[in-house]
N, C-alpha and C positions, 0 to 999 in steps of 0.2 A: 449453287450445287451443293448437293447435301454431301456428309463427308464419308467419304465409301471405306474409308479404315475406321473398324470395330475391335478394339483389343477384348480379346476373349478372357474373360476373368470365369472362377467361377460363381453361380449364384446359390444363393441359399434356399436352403425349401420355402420360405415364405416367400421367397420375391418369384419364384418359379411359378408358385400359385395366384400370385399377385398378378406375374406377367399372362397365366392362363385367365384372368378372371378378365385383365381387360378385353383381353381378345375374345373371349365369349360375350361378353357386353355389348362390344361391339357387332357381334353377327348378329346379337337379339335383337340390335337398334337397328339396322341396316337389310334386315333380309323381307323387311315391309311383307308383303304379299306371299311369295318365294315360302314354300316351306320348308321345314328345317335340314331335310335331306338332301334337299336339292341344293342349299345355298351350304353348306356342309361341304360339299362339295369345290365351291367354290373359294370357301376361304379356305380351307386344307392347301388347296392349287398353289394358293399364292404365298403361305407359309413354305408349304416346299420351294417354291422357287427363290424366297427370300433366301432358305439354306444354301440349298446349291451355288446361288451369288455369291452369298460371304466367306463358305468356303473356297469356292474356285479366286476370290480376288485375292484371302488371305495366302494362297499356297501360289497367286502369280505375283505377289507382292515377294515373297521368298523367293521365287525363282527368279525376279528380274533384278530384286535385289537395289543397286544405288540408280538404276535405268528408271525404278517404277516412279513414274511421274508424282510429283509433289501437288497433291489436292489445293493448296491454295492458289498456287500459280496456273488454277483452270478453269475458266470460264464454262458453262452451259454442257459438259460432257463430263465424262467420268476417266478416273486416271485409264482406266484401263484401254477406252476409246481414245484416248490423245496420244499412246502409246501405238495403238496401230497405225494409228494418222500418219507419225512421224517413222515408223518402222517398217513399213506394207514388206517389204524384201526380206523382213524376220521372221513373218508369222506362221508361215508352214511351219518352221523348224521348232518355234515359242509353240504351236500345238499340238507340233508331234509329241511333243518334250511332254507338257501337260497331259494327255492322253497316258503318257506312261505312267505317269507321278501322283496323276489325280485321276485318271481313269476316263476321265470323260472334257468336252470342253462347251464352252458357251461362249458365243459372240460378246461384243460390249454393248451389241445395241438392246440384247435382250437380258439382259441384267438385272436382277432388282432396283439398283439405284439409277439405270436408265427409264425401267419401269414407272417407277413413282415418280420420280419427274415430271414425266409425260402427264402423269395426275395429279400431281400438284400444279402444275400448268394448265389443266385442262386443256391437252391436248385431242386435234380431234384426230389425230392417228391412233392413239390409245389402243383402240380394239382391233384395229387391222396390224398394231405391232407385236400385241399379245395373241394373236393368232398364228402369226407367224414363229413368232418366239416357241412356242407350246411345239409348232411343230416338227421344229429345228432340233428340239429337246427331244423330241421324241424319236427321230431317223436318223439324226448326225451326232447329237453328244457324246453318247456314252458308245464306248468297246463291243458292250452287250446289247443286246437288241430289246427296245423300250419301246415298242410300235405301240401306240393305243392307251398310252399312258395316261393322256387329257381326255380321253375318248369320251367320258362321261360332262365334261365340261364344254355345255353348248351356248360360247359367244353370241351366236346368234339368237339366243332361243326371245320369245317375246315375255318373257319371265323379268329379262333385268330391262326391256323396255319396248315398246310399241313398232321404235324405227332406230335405223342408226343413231342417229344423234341424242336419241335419247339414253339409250343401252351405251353409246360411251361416255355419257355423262357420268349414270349409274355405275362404271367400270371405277370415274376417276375417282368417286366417292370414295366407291369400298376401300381401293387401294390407297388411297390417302388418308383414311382414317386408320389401317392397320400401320402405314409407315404410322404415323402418330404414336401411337400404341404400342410398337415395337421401338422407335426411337426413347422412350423414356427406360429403357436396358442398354446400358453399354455392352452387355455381353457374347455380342458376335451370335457363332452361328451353335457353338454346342449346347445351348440349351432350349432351342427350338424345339428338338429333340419331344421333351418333355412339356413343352406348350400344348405340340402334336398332340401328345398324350393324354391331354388334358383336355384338350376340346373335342377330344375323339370320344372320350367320357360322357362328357357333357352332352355332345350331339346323340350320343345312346340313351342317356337318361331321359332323353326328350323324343327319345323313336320310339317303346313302345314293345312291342312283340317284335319289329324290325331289328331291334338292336341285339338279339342272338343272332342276327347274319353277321354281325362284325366284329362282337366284344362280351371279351369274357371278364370279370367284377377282377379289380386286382388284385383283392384278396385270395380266391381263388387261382389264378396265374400263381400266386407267391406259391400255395401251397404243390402246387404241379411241378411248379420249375425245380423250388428247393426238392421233390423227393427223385426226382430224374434227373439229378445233378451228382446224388450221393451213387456211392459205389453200389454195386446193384445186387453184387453178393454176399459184400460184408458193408451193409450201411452204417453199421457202429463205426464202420474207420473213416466214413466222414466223406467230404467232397471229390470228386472225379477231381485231376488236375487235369483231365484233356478227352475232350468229345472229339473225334472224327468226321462225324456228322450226325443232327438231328432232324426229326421231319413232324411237320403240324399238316397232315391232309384236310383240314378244316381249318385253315387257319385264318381266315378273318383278316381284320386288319393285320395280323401278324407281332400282335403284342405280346403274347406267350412265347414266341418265339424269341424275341428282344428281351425278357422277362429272362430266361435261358443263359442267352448271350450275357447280361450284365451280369448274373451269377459267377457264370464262369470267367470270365474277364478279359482282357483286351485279344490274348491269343490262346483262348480254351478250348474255342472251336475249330474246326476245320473248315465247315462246310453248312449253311442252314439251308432246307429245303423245304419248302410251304405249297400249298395248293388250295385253290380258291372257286368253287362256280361261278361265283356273284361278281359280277365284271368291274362293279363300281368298287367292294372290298377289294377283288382281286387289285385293283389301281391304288386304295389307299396303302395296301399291307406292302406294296414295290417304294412306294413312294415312302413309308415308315422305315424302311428299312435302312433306304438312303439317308433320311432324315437324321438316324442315330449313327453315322459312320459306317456302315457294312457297306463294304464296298462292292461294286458290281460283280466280281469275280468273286467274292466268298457268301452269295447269296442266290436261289434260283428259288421262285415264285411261278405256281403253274397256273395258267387259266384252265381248269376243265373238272370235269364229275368225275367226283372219288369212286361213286357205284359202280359206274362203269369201266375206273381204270382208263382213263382216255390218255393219261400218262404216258409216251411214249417210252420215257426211262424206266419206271415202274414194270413194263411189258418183257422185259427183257427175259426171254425164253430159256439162253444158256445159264446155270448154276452158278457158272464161272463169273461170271459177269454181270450175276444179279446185283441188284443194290440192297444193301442192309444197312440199317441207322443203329448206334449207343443207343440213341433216346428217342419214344415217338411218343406225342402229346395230340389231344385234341380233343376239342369241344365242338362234337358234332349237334348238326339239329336233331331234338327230343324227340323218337318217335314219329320220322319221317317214315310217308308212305310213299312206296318204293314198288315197283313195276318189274319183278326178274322175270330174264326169259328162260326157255326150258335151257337153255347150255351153261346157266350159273351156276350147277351141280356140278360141272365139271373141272370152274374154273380154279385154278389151284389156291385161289386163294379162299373157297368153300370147301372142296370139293372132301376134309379128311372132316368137317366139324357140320356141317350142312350150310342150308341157305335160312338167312332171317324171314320172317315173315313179310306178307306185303304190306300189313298194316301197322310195321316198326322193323325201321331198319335199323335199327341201334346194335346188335348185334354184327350187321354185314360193316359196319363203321366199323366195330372195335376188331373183324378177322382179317379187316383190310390193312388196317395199321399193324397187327398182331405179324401177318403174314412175311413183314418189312424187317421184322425186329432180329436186331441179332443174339447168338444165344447165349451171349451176357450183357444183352441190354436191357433197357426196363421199359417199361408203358405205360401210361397213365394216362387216363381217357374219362372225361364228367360223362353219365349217364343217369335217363331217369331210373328211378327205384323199381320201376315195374321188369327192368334184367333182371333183379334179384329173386324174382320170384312167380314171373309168368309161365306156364304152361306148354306144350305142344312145340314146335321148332325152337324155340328159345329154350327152355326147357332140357333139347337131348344137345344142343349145342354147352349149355353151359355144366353140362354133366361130362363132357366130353373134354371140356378145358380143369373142370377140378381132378378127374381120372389123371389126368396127363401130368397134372403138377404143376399148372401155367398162371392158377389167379393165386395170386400172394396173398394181396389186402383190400379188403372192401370198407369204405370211409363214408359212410353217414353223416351229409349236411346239413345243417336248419334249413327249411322251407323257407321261401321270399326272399333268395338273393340274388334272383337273374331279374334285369330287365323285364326280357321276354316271357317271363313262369313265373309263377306262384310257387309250382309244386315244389317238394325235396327234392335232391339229386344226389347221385354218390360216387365216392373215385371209386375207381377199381385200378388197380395195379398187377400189370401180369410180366411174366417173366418166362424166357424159353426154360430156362434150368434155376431152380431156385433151392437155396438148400433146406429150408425150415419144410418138414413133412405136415406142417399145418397151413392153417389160413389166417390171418390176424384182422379181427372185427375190431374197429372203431366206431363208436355214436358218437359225434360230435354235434349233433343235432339241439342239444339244449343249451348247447354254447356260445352266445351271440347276442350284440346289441341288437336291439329292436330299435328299429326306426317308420320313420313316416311313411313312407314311399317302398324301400326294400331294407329288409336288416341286415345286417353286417357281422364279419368276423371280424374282431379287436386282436391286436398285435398277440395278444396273450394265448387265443382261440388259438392263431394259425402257430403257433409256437407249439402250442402242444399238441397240434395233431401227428405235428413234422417230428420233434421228439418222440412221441409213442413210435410212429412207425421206425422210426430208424434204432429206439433199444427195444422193440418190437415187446415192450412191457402189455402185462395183465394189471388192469384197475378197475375197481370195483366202479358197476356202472356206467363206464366209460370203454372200455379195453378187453378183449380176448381173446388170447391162442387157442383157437377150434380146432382139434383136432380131425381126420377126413373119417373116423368111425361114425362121430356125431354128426356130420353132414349126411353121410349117405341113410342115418337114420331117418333124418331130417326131409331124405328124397330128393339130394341137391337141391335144397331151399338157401337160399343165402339170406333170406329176409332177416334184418340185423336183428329184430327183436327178439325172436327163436334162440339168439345168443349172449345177448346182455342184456339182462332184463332194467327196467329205468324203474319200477316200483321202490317206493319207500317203503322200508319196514314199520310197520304200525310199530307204536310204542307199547309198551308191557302196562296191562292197568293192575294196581290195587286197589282191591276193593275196596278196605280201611281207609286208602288216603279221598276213596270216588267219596265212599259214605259222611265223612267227615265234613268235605265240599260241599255236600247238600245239606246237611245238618246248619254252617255259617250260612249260607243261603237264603234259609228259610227263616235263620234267625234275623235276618238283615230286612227279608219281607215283610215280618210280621212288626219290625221297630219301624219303618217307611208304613207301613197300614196305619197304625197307632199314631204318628204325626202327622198324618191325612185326616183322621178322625178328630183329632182336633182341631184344625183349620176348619173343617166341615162343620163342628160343634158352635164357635162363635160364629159363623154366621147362620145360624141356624138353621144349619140343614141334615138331613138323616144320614146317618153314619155307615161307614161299609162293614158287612158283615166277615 
């Protein structure tokens, strides 16, 4: 029996990347046929369930305390099954307890290290006990309701094999070569966490245009989280000590979100609230969230369409009792086309700025989050460049928000740092009540390593854009407080170039010193002619004129 006590140390950034690179290794070896989405799925499964194991053992290891069975004096089951064996009369009370403590519970049979077992054994129960397990996890464990949590992970599909026996062959594989993979870390369960992270990465860099459904570059997360963290009216004085709640209505796997949370630190938040269409993100960003400590009760995750507000919380008609977030972030898709009916003039979340167009709803994303915000919190929302400066509905909408005094700062990205795009993209930050009577333009756009695949902002990029905006400095090139005279000259253009021009000033010529240059020049040509004509001379041939 493998030994189910992991002392939690912590690990270093390289071994964190070390531990992400084997376990990516591994899914690239292993997902044969199976493409990367699909099998994505399948090892994420089993990382999250390795966490939930290790923390639920280490927090019943503490609760039973000198009772919790001694790993060596146990044959073929795990301390924490030989503890029910002998205690069946305790275990209501041992998981009410848990339930309170840890939130949630899990049997012993479906455990990680009963898991792997089974696969290391090549068992042929395997996949009738991870079926069950899955769905144990999903309608009994936890407090909160986790229906549909595996829903994307199909046991049966003929993907991992033709018939039963061969699909739990294929089960015992995979899961035996991750224990492997995970066993060369002592480090227990908190740095899964960040494997997550890692392979979450990784499986985007290999989706394509699919990986704006899930994940936004970290660099960008860093730059969102950091300026929706600071104080939102006087950013010079630095970090919030305490969000109430924040909301990602795009939020993907839900790593800007986590991105947020670690900012602010263990008790900074109150409350995170995420929403997702995409059923298989919606399931990774629940399961992320678990992954990093947030516990069932300080996290809600919505399945459904931000367009249409399917949000039953969101809906809420009385004033009184509306919801408002500190901070709402999100990386909506670029430029979705969108279907409104005739009543979205009405609905309050258009109804004072208009309705986006059908052929870019980028606008009804950012009135959707706007509509949420409180009137000292802040926003920050990636959108493509063409807000800043298209025409017709978009156009009297954002003439509507610069009137009012709602967009603060517009930030100018290098092109080729999404997965998904090529194109540029820019933050925009808005604010109910802001004090600066200007707008502040950042180009950050020539800022950035170039790479192979997609370029990058370097530590130094996202540092200074986060500095600009927070001493809301003028630099040449780079930086401008726009005053709202020059905008409306402008005809509510926000297109950054109209505001900071990137040209180089030619340099001043002298004539004396051009004339001069051409004089050594010519005198250098006619000395290289004159030694040509010689060489040409002995061997007797006609000389250049």
């Amino acid at each position: 029996m493998v030994n189910s006590y992991r002392k939690k140390t912590k690990m270093t950034e390289e071994n964190q990347k070390q531990l992400g690179k084997i376990l990516w290794n591994i899914a690239d070896e292993l997902r044969g046929s199976m493409n990367a989405d699909d099998f994505r799925d399948y090892m994420l499964s089993f990382l999250f369930l390795r966490y939930l194991s290790d923390n639920y053992e280490a927090a019943a290891r503490k609760e039973l305390g000198k009772d919790y069975p001694d790993y060596k004096d146990i044959n073929d089951i795990t301390p924490l099954q030989h503890w029910y064996n002998s205690n069946s009369g305790d275990i209501q009370v041992f998981e009410d307890t848990m339930r309170r403590k840890v939130h949630y519970v899990i049997k012993p049979a479906f455990l990680w290290d009963s898991i792997s077992e089974m696969a290391r054994t090549q068992s042929k129960d395997l996949l009738d006990t991870l079926q069950k397990g899955f769905k144990y996890i999903e309608n009994d464990s936890f407090n909160s309701n986790f229906q549909g949590l595996f829903s994307e992970i199909n046991l049966s599909s003929e993907k991992l094999g033709k018939n039963l026996t061969e699909r739990n062959a294929k089960l015992c594989t995979i899961i035996s070569k991750i224990a492997e993979g995970l066993s060369e870390f002592s480090d227990g369960a908190d740095n899964l966490g960040d494997a997550y992270e890692y392979l979450i990465g990784q499986f985007a860099a290999g989706s394509g245009k699919k990986a704006g459904e899930f994940y936004t570059p970290q660099q960008i997360s860093d730059i969102l989280s950091a300026i929706v963290t600071l104080d939102s009216q006087e950013p010079k004085s630095g970090k919030k000590k305490y969000l109430k709640n924040i909301l990602d209505f795009a939020c993907g796997s839900g790593s800007l979100l986590l991105n947020i949370k670690r900012r602010m630190g263990k008790d900074g938040i109150g409350k995170i609230y995420g929403q997702e269409k995409n059923i298989t993100t919606y399931n990774l960003a629940r399961m992320n969230m678990l992954l990093h400590g947030v516990k069932d009760t300080e996290f809600e995750i919505f399945h459904g369409d931000t367009l249409t507000n399917d949000w039953e919380y969101l809906r809420e008609a009385n004033p009184a009792k509306k919801p408002y977030f500190d901070a709402v972030v999100a990386n909506p898709p670029f430029s979705y086309r969108w279907d409104p009916s005739n009543a979205v003039a009405e609905d309050v979340r258009f109804k004072n700025h208009g309705v986006a167009p059908k052929s870019a709803a980028d606008f009804a994303f950012l009135l959707h989050g706007f509509n949420f915000l409180k009137d000292d919190g802040v926003m920050a929302i990636i959108l493509p460049h063409g807000v800043l400066f298209r025409g017709g509905a978009e156009e009297r909408i954002r003439r509507k928000l610069l009137e009012d005094g709602h967009i603060d700062t517009v930030i100018g990205l290098p092109a080729n740092l999404f997965y998904s795009t090529g194109i540029p993209v820019c933050i925009l930050i808005l604010k109910k009540c802001k004090k600066p009577d200007d707008v502040l333009f950042i180009n950050a756009s020539e800022h950035f390593e170039k790479g192979k695949r997609q370029n990058r902002l370097r530590p130094q990029d996202i540092e200074k854009i986060i500095s600009t905006y927070q001493q809301r400095e003028n630099e040449d090139r780079y930086s401008r407080r726009v005053e709202m005279d020059e905008i409306i000259k402008n005809e509510y253009n926000l297109n950054i170039t109209r505001y900071i021009s990137t040209a180089q000033d030619e340099e001043d010529i002298v004539l004396e010193d051009v004339h001069k240059a051409l004089l050594a020049a010519e005198e250098k040509i006619q000395d290289a002619t004159k030694r040509h004509n010689g060489f040409l001379k002995e061997l007797g041939l006609a000389e250049l004129k």
